[in-house]
N, C-alpha and C positions, 0 to 999 in steps of 0.2 A: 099342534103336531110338530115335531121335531123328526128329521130326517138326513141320514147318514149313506154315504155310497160306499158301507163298510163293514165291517167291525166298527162297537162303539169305539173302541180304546185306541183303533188306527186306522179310522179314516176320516173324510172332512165334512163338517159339517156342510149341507147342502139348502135346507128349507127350514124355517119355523113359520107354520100354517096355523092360523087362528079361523076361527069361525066368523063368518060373515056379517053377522049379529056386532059380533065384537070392532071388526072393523068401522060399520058404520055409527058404533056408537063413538069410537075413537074422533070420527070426522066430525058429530055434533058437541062432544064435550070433550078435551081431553083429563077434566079433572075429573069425573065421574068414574064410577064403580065398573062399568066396565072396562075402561080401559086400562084398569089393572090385570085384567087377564092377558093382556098383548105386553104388558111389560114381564108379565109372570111367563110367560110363552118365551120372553127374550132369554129371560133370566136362566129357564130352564135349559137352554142352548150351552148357555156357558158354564152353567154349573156341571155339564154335561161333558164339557170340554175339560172343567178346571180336576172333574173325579178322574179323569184319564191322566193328566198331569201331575198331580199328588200334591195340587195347592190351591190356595182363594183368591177368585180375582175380583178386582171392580171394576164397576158399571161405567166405563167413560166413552161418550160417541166419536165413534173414528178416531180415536187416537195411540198411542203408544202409553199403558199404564207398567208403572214401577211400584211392587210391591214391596214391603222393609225386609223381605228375605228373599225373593228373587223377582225379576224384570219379563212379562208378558207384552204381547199384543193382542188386541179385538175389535174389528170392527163390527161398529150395531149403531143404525138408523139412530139420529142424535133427538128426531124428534118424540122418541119411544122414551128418551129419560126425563123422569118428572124430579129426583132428587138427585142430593149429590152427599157422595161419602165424606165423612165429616174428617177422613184423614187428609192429607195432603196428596196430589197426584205428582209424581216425577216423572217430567217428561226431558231422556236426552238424546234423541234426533236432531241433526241437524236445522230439521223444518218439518212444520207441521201447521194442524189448527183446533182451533179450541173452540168449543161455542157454550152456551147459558145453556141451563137445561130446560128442555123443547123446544129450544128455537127455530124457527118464528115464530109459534105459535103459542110463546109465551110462556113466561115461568111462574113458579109458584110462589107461596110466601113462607117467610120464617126460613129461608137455603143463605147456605152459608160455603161456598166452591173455593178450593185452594187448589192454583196448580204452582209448579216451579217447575222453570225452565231451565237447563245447563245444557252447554252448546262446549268441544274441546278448548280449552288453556290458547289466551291467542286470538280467540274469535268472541265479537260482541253479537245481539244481537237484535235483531230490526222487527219490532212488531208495530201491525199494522191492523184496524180494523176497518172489518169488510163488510160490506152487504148495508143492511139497514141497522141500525143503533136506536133502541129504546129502550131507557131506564128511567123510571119514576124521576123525575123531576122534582130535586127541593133546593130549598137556601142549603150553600155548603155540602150539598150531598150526602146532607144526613140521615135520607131513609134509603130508598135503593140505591146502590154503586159499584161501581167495580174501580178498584184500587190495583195500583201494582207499585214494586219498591224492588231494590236492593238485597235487602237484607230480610230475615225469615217474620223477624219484630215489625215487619211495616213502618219502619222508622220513617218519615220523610216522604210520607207517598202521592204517587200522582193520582188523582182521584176523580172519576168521570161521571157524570150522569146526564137526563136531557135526552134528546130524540138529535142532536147536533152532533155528526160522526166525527170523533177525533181525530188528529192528525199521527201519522206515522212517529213513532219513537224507537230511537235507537240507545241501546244499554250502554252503559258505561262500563258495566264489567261481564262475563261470561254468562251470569246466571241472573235472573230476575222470577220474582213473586209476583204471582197475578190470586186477586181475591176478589169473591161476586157475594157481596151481602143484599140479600130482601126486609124487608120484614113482613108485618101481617097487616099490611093493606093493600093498595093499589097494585098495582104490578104491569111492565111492558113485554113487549116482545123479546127484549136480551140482547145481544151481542154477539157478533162471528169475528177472530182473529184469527191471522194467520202471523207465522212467525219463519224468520229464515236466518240461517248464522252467516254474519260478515266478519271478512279479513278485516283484525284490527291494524292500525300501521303505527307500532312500538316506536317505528322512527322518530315520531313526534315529539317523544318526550326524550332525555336525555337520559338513553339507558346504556350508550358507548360513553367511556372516557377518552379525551382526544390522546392522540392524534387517530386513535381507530373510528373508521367510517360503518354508521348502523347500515343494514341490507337490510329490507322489509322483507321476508317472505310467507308463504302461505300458511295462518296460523303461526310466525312465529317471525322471530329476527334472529339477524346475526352480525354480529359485530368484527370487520376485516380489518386489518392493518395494513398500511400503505407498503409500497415497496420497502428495503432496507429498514424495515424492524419484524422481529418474529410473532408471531402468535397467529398468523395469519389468518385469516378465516373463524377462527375458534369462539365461540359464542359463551362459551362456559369462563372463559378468560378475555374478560373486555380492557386487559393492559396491555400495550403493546410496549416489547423492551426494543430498543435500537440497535442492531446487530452493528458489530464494530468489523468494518469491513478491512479495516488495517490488520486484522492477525491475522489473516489468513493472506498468504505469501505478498506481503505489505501493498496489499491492493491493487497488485502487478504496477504499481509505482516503479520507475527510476531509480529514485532520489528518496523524497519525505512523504508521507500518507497522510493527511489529514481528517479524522473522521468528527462527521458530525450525527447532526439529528435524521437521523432517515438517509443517510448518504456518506460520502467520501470525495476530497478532493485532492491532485497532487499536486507538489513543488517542487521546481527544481532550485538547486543553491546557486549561489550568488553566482554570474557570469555565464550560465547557461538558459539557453531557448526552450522552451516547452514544445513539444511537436504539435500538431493538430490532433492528434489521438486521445492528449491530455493526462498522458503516462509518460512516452519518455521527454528524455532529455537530451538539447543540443547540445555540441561540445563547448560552443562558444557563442553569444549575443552580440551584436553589433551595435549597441545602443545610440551611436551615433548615427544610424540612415533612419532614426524615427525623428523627425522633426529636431532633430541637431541636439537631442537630448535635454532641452531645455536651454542648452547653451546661448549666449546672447549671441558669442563671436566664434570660438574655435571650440569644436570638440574633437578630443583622442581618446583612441580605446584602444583597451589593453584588455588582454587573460581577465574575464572575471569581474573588469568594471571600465572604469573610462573616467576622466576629470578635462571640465574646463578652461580652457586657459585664452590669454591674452592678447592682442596684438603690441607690438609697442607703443608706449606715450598711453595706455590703458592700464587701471589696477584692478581687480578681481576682487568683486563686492564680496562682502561676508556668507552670503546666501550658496556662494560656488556657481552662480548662475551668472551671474550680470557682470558685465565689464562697462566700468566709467574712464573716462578721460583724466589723467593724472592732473593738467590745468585744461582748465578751458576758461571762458566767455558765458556769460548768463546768456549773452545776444549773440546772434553772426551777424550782425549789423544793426549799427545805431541811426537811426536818421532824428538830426534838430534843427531845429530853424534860428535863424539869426539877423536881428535887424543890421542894415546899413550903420546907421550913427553910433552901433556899439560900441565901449570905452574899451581900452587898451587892458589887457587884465581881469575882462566876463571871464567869467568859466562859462565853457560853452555847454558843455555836458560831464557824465564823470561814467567810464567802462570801469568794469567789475570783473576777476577773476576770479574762481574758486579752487582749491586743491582736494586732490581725493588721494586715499583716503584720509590723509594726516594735513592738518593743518602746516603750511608751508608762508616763507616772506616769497611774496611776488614785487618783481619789479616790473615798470611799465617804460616800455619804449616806444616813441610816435616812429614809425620807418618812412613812411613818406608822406607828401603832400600833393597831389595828381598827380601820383608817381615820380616827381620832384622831391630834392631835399627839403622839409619841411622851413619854412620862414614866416607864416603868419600866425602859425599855432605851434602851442607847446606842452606836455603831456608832466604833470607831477609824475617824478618814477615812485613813490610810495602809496601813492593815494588815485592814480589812474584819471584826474581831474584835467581834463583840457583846457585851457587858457586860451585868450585873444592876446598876442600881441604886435599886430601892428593894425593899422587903418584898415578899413574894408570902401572898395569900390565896386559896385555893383556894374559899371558901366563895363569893365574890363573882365569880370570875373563875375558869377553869382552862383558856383557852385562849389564846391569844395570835397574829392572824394580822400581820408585819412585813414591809412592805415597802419594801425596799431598790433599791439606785443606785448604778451604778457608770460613770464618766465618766472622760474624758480632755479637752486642748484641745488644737486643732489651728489654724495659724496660715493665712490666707486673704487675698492680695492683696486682692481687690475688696471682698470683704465682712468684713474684719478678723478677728480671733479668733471660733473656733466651737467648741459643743462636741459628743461623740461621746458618744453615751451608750446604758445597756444596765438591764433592770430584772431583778428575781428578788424573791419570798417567804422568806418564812422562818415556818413554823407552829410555836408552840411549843405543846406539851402539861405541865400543870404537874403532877404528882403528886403523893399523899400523904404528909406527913412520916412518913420512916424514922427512929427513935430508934436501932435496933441498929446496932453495927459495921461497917460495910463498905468496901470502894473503891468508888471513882469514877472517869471523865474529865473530866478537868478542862472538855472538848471530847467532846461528845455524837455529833459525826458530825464527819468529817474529809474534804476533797477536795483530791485531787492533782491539777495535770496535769504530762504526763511529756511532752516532744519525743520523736518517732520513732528519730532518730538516738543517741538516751541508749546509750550500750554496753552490753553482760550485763555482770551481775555491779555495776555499779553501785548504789550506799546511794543512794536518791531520798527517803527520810526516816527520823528516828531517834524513837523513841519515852523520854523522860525521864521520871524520877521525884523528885518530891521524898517523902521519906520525914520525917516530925516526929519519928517514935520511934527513930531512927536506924535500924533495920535496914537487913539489906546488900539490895543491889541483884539478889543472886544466887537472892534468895528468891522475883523472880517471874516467871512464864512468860506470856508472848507467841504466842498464836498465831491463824492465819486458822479463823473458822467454817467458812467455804466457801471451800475451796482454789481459788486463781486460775491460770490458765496460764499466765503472762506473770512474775508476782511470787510473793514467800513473803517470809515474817518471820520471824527467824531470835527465840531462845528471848528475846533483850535487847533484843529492840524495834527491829532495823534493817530494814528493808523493803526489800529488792532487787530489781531484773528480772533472771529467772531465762531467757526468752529473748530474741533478737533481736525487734525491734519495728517492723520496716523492713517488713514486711509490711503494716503496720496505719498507713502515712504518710498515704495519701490517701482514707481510707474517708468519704462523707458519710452520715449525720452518722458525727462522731468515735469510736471504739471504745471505749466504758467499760468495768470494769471493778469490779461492787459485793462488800463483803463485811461482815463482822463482824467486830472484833477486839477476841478475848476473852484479857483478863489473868486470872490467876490467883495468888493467896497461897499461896506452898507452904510457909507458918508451921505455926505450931499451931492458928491462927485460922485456918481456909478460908474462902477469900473470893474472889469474881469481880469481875470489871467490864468492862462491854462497850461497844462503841462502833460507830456505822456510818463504810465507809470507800468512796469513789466515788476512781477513777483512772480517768483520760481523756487519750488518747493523740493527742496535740497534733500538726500536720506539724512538719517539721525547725526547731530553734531552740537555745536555748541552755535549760538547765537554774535554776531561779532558786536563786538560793543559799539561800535560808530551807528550799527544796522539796529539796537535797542532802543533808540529815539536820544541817546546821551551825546551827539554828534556836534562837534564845533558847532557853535552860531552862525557863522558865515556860511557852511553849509546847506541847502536846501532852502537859502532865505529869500523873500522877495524884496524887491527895491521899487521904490519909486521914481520912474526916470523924471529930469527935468523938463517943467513944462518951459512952453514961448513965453509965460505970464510969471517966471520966476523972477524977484528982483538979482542983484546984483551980490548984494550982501549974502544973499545965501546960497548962490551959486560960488563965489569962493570960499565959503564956508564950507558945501560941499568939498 
């Protein structure tokens, strides 16, 4: 019995009443003869429904059916259906559920169920199966299963069977196919899904071109452009162009505009301040209250810029930065030692002057001798080499402070010849006469300067001997106390730059480097002698040729003083 709270054609369906008979035959069989009557009872419901609508529906439980010329709904008891229509069912709700037909109570054989699933553009979707899972069980799920896929071909599909409930799956695209094949044996209970549509997030994948940022939203993306370029927001147009924020009244700049990628920045020209605003412009910079502009010694400013400059007896390095001393001293003071019994005529030590920028003749003048006219010492004026001449008594004297002078002349329109001049010390320490055997340097302390650009591997000085007793040369060893980075002395006395020096061109002050160098007799006699050595790393220049290792012989030589055991003949040979 079918019953209506209406008119057939406009009102709602209310009852479909079957005969008691029929029910409990439904509860002992549902495959038997009578329980066709209770599906014929359903049927008649909706065919009842479909005559008032002007079209045919099909039989799917509790769900949402789409026909191939228009889209219904119907719910009917899912345990009432024993087949399935051999078309496809369209189902696009957002969520819904699907079950075998008569589930739980089992399906029949030889059904073949297709449904597809489409959820809106944007959204995947999550199916899940629920309740109990019974499908005939075989190798590969070749007789009962239910399959779902992609695509309408079941290309690639996931395929289940077993009484083992699977696990949740989510779609990769909008829509997925689900298909329930039997055949004609065995048969289970079936299977209940439910499905629900989820936000995909497009972010993931690179669907913005940069510099535009993806926005995930619901069902969909949008692709925004950063400040200072257009397109902003606009999904349909994922290029963002860079708005040129200098045409337009020159980006309330001052001065200069400069526009880049996503932005703008301003300049002002040469001699003015930037405000804090980062638009305008001061009238004038003071570039000298910022740390002296770089300047070593004086800075001046002026309109617009500012330059460097000097103090007197200073020349103004190439750089506009730096100011050197027109002559100076490698040292501001020399300290050597000096035996008692020394001959008339040692060189005690030898001062060094350099000129900047231009190579210059230096003369050397001793000015005093503890503050006295000098008389026991005397100063080559070409070569800065100090001399003994006369006795040394230790008992009266045993220190010696010298101070020296080292000059150039420089030619002066207005004020005619001038000269350039530079001072230094020299402390001599006199020590007790040694009668025993030993070496010496002839040169108590030695100073180099070396130019920057000097190349590795360069001899910058050779170390000489004079030998009275003839022995060979190969008898004695050369080497630094204190190893230098820069330099090493090889076993004969040549002293080389071991690396590049170009690092060390414009350091204030100049980059020294002190050491010791210890000779050694490797005779039958053991004997040392030592000596202090200062190198100072000069800006770029030329190498002096005396400082190349090509330097007189008497120069930098050791001597053998006379021992108590010398005979006679060869002390006046000496």
């Amino acid at each position: 019995m079918v019953l209506y709270n209406g008119a057939i054609c406009d009102s709602h369906l209310l009852q479909c009443t079957c005969d008691i008979r029929f029910r409990q035959s439904i509860r002992t069989s549902a495959m038997n003869k009578s329980a066709m009557f209770a599906y014929l009872c359903a049927a008649l419901a909706l065919m009842s429904v479909s005559k008032c609508q002007g079209m045919k529906s099909n039989l799917v439980g509790g769900e949402e059916v789409l026909d191939t010329k228009q889209r219904t709904s119907a719910t009917v008891n899912s345990t009432l259906l024993l087949r399935c229509d051999k078309k496809a069912i369209h189902l696009t709700r957002t969520s819904g559920t699907i079950r075998s037909p008569n589930y739980p109570h089992g399906y029949g054989k030889e059904m073949r169920c297709t449904w597809h699933l489409q959820v809106p553009r944007g959204f995947r979707i999550k199916v899940r199966f629920r309740r109990q899972f019974d499908i005939e069980k075989s190798p590969g799920c070749s007789k009962d299963h239910v399959m779902l896929s992609t695509t309408k071909q079941f290309r690639n599909p996931l395929i289940y069977c077993g009484n083992v409930r699977p696990h949740g799956i989510i779609t990769p695209l909008n829509s997925v196919w689900i298909r329930f094949h039997s055949d004609n044996t065995t048969s289970g209970r079936g299977f209940y899904i439910s499905y629900t549509s989820i936000d995909e997030n497009e972010c993931k994948r690179a669907v913005c071109t940069f510099p535009s940022l993806c926005r995930n939203t619901v069902g969909s993306y949008a692709c925004d452009c950063p400040d200072g370029y257009a397109n902003r927001g606009r999904k349909e147009s994922t290029r963002c162009e860079d708005i040129d924020e200098c045409r337009i009244a020159n980006g309330r700049c001052d001065h200069k505009c400069i526009n880049t990628d996503g932005g703008y920045y301003c300049m002002c020209r040469r001699g003015y301040k930037q405000a804090a605003d980062g638009r305008r412009c001061r009238a004038d910079q003071n570039e000298c209250s910022s740390n002296n502009a770089g300047c070593s010694h004086i800075c001046i400013n002026s309109r617009a810029t500012y330059r460097c400059a000097c103090p007197p007896g200073f020349a103004l390095h190439s750089n506009k930065k730096t100011c050197y001393p027109v002559i100076s001293f490698n040292r501001d003071q020399y300290t050597v030692e000096l035996s008692e019994n020394s001959r008339i005529d040692t060189v005690v030590t030898k001062v060094e002057a350099n000129t900047f920028p231009l190579r210059r003749v230096i003369t050397y003048q001793l000015l005093s001798e503890n503050l006295w006219t000098p008389s026991l010492f005397a100063i080559n004026p070409r070569t800065g080499e100090i001399v003994l001449k006369g006795r040394l008594d230790r008992r009266q004297k045993n220190t010696f402070l010298l101070q020296v002078q080292a000059s150039f002349q420089v030619s002066n329109i207005s004020n005619g010849s001038q000269y350039r001049s530079a001072k230094s010390f020299v402390l001599i320490n006199v020590r007790k006469h040694q009668s025993g055997g030993h070496l010496a340097f002839s040169h108590t302390s030695y100073s180099l300067k070396v130019p920057c650009n000097t190349s590795q591997d360069t001899v910058i000085y050779h170390m000489h001997i004079a030998n009275t007793n003839s022995f060979g040369n190969s008898r004695l060893r050369y080497r630094f106390q204190k190893r230098l980075d820069y330099f090493f002395i090889t076993h004969h006395g040549k002293i080389k730059i071991q690396r590049s020096l170009l690092l060390l061109c414009y350091l204030t002050p100049p980059k020294s480097f002190k050491s010791t160098i210890i000779v050694r007799d490797t005779g039958t006699t053991k004997r040392n002698a030592y000596a202090s050595i200062t190198i100072t790393v000069t800006p770029p220049g030329y190498l002096a040729k005396e400082t190349a290792g090509i330097a007189r012989q008497l120069r930098g030589t050791i001597i053998r003083l006379r021992t108590s055991h010398s005979d006679p003949k060869t002390e006046r040979r000496r």
